[in-house]
Every structure is written in C-alpha cells, then in structure tokens.
C-alpha positions as CSV (number, residue, x, y, z in Angstrom):
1,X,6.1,11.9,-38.9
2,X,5.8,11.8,-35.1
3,X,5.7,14.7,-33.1
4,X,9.3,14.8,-31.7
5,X,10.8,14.5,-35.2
6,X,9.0,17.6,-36.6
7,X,9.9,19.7,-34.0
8,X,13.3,18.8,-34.2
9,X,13.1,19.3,-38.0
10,X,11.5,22.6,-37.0
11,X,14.3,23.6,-34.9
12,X,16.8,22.5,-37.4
13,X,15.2,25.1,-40.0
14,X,15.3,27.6,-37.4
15,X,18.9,27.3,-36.5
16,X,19.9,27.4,-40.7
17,X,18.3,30.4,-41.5
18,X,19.8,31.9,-38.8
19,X,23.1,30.9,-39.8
20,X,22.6,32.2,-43.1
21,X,21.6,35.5,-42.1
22,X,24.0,36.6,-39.4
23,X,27.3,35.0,-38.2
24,X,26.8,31.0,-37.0
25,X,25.1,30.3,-34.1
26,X,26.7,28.3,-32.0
27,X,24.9,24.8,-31.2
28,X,25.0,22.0,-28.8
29,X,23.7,18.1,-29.0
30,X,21.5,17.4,-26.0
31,X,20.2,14.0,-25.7
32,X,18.4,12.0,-23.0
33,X,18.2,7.9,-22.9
34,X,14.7,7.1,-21.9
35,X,13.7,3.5,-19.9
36,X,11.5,1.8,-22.0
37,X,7.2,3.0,-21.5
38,X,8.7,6.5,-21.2
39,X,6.8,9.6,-22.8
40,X,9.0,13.0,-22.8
41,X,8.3,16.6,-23.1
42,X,10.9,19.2,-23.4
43,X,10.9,22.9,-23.4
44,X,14.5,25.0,-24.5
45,X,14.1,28.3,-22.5
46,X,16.0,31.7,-23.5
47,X,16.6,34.9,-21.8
48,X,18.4,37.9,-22.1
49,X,21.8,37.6,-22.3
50,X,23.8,38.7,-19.1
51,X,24.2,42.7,-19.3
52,X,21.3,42.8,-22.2
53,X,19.2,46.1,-21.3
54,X,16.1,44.5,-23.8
55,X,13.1,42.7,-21.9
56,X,10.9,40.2,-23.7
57,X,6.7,41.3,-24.1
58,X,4.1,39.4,-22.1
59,X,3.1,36.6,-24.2
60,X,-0.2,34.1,-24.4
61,X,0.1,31.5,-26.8
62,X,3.5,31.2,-28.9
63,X,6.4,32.5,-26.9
64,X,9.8,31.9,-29.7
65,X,11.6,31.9,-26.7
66,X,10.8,28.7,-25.6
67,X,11.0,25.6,-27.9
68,X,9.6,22.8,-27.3
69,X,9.8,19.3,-28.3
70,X,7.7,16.0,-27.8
71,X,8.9,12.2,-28.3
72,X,6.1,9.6,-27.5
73,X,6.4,6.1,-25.5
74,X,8.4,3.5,-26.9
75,X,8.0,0.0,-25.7
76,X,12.1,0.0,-25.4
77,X,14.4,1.6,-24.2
78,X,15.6,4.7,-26.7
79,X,17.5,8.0,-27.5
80,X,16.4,11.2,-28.2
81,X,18.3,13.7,-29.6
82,X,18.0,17.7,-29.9
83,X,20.3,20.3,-31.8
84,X,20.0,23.3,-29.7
85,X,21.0,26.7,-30.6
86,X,23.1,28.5,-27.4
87,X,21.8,31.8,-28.9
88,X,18.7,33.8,-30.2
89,X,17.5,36.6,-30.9
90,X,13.7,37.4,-30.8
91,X,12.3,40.8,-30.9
92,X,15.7,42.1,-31.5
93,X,16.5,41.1,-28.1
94,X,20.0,38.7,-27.9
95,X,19.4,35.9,-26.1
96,X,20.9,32.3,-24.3
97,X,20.0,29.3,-23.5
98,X,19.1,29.9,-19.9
99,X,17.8,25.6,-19.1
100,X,16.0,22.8,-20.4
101,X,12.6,21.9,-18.8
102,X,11.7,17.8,-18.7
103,X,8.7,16.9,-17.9
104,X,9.0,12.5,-17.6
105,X,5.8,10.5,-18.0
106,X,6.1,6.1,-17.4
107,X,3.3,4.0,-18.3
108,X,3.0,1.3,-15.0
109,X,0.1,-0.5,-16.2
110,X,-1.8,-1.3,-19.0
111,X,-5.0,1.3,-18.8
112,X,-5.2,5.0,-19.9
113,X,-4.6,6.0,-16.3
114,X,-2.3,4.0,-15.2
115,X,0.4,6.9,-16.2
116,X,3.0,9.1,-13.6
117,X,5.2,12.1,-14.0
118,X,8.0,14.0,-12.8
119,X,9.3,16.9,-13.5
120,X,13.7,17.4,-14.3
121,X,15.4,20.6,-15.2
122,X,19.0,21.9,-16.7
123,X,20.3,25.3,-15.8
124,X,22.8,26.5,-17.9
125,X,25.0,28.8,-16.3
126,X,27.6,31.9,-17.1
127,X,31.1,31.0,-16.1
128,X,30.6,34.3,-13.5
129,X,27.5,32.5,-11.9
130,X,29.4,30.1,-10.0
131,X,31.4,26.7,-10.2
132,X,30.1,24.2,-12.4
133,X,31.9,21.0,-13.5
134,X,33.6,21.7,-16.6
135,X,33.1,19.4,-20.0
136,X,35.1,16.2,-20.1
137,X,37.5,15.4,-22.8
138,X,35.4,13.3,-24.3
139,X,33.1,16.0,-25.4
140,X,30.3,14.0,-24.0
141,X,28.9,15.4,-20.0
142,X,26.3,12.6,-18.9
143,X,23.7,13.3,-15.7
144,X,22.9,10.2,-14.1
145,X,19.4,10.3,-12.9
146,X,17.4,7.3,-11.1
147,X,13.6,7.0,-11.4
148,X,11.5,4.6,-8.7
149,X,8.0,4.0,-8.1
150,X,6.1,4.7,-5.4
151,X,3.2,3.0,-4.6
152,X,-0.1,3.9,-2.5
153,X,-3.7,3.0,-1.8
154,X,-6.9,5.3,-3.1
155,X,-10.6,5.1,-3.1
156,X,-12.8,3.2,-0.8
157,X,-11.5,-0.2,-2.5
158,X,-7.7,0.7,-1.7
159,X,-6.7,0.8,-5.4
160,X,-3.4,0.9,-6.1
161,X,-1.7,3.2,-7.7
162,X,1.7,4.6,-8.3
163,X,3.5,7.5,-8.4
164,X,7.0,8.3,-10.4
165,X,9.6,9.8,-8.3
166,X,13.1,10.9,-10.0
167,X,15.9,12.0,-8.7
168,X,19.8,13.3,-8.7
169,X,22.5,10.9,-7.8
170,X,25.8,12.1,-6.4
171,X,29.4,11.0,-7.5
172,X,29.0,7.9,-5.5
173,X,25.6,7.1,-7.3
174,X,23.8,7.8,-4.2
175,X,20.1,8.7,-4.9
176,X,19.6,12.6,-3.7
177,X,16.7,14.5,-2.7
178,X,16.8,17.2,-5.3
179,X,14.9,16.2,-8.4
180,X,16.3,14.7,-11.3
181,X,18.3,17.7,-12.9
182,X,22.1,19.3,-13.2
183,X,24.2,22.7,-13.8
184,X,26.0,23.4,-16.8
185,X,28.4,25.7,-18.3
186,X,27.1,27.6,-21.3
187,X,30.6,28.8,-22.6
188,X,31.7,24.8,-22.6
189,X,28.8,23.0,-24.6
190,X,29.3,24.3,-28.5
191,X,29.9,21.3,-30.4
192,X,29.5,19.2,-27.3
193,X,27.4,16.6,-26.3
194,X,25.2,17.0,-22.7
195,X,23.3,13.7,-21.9
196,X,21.0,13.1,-19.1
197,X,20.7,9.4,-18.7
198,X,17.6,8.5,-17.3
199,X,17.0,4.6,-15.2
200,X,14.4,3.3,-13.6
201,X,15.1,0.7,-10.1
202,X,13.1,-2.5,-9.4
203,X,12.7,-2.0,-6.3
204,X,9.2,-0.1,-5.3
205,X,8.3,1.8,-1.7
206,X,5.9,2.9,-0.2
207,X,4.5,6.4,-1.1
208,X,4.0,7.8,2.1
209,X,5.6,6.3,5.6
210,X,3.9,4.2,8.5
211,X,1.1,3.0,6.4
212,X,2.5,-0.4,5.0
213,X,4.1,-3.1,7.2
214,X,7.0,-5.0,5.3
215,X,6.5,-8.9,5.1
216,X,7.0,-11.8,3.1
217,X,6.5,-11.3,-0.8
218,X,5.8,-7.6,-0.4
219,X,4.1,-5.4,1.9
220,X,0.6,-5.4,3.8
221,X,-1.5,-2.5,3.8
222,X,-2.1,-1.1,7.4
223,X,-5.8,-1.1,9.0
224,X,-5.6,2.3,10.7
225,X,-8.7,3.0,12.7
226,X,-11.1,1.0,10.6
227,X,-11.2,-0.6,6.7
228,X,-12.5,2.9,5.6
229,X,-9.7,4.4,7.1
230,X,-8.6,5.7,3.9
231,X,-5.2,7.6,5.7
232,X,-4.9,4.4,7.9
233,X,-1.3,5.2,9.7
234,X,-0.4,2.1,11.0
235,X,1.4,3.7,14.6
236,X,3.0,0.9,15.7
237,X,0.3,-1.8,15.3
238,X,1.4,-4.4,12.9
239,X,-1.0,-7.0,13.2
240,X,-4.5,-5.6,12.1
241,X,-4.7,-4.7,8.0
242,X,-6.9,-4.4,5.3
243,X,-6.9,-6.1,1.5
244,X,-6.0,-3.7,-1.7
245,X,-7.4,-3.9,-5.0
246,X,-4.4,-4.5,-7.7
247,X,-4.9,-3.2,-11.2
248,X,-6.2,-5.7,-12.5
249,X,-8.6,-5.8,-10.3
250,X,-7.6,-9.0,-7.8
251,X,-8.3,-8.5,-4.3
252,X,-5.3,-9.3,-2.2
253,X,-3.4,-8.6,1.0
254,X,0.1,-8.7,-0.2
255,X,1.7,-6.2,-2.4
256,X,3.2,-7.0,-5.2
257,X,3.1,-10.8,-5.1
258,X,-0.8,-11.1,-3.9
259,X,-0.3,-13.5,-1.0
C-alpha cells in the first residue's frame, strides 16, 4: 500500500468515527490531475472556527490539525483524490478547514537530482471574508493551473539545470504571476467536488533574463565577462558565448537541440 492510499484510508477512519460519535461531519471531494513524472504532497490545515475563543497548544511533531497526504510519481498522467472533513475538533477546540497546502515536485531528467518544486495553496474562506466565485451547478469548481520549466546554467561546466515554475491562469487562460493556487467558499463545498487541474507547457525559458540569446534550434548561452563568468549577463553583446553541459553530459552550444 503506497503512501497516499494509507493516508487517505487514515483520513477515511478519521472522518467515520467522528460521524458516529457526534452529528455528521460535513465532507468535501478534493482532487488534483497531476502531468505525468509528478510527485505530490499535501497538507489539510484547520483553525479555529470564526468567533471560537479556544486556541490550539504549540506543537513539535504531530499537530491533528493538519493532515497530510503523499501520492508518489507516476509515469502518466493521474488523479488523486481526498475526502476532506470541513470540520474538526481537536483539544475540544471546533475547528474548519482553513486551506490546502501543495507542494508539486516533476522529475526533468533521468538522475536522482534531476527533480523541481513549487509550492500551490487553497484558502478556504467564510462567506463574510469576501467575494469568492460561488460553486457551479455541476457540483464540480476546477482551478486551472499551468506549470513550465525554466532552465539555467550552474557550476564551472555550465550544467544545466531546471527549475519548476507554476502558476494561476485568469478567465482568459492567461498565465498570472501569483502562484498556482485559488479562493474558495467553505459554506459551498459539502458534497462538492473542488479540482485543481494541474498542466505542464512545452515551451521552456530562460530562468533568469539577459543571459541567453534566442537562435535557431534553441538558445545560446551568453559569455559575459569571460567563460568563468558564471552570472555572465549578456548586456547587449550577442555575438561572444560559451558551451553548456546537457544532462547527459554532451557538450553543446545550443539549448535544447545541441547545435
């Protein structure tokens, strides 16, 4: 049994015997479509409820008012799924469902290290905090989120590397500058479904700007001041550059295509 499914098992348990010891606890469904080579770690976080007088201890360690769940990398694309309870109670103390922490990670090569991350987030809302788009009819609200990679040079061989970026898109599709992420309405979700759905774009940029030169079949590495120039801004000369090291260990001047 993988880790994700025992935690959701776990949670499952949770949410029965608190059903059967007090009135039910109302639920939600939150799923997430994951590209394929993606890892996820999620954390359920719950506070006091709005006009709650009770505080929750300092904790190390176990805090029960946070779950978290695991699923690992999948060479497709998949669906995880979570039953989350909207309420708890822990120490006495009522609580809600206050977000949901994502933490992405998206294998881009083949070794160990070869691994980025980035970091999404749900707040869940009271009606009073604000307007929020309300639940479609469908019962099903879906975040459209758009991942990219960013690639860069390191070491004194100018390895490549990458970086994960994700982020919001607006109603047009439009990639944002906020993170990957959404608001929701905590009185709308029981019984609902919330669904971020998560893509990743061909397309790959630079990681930082005016330090690659855009040319046939890719992108050439600029020279800066000298080949250990490991910064090496280009500022406007685009005729001296260095070769980068892929990860597979070719020497090249072009990126991706190794001209």
């Amino acid at each position: 049994m993988n880790r994700w499914m025992g935690g959701a098992l776990i949670v499952v348990g949770m949410a029965w015997l608190s059903g059967c010891a007090g009135r039910g606890v109302e639920h939600f469904t939150l799923e997430v479509d994951l590209p394929a080579d993606f890892e996820l770690k999620s954390a359920a976080n719950y506070r006091p409820a709005t006009g709650e007088a009770c505080t929750l201890p300092p904790r190390r360690g176990k805090r029960p008012e946070r779950k978290v769940f695991f699923t690992d990398y999948k060479p497709v694309a998949s669906r995880v799924r979570y039953e989350l309870p909207l309420t708890e109670t822990v120490d006495g103390c009522p609580l809600v469902l206050r977000g949901v922490e994502f933490d992405f990670y998206a294998k881009w090569g083949t070794r160990d290290s070869d691994v980025g991350g980035a970091m999404a987030g749900i707040s869940i809302r009271d009606r009073s905090e604000g307007d929020v788009p309300g639940m479609p009819e469908s019962g099903v609200q879906e975040l459209f989120r758009q991942c990219q990679w960013l690639f860069r040079t390191v070491g004194p061989k100018h390895a490549i590397i990458k970086i994960l970026l994700c982020n919001s898109l607006d109603a047009t599709g439009q990639p944002q500058k906020a993170r990957a992420g959404g608001v929701v309405q905590r009185d709308q979700l029981s019984g609902k479904t919330l669904r971020m759905v998560l893509t990743v774009i061909d397309e790959e940029l630079p990681a930082f700007d005016d330090t690659w030169i855009a040319v046939q079949g890719g992108w050439k590495r600029c020279k800066g001041h000298s080949f250990e120039d490991l910064s090496a801004y280009c500022r406007g000369n685009t005729t001296d550059f260095k070769p980068i090291k892929m990860p597979d260990g070719r020497i090249c001047d072009v990126y991706p295509t190794c001209q």
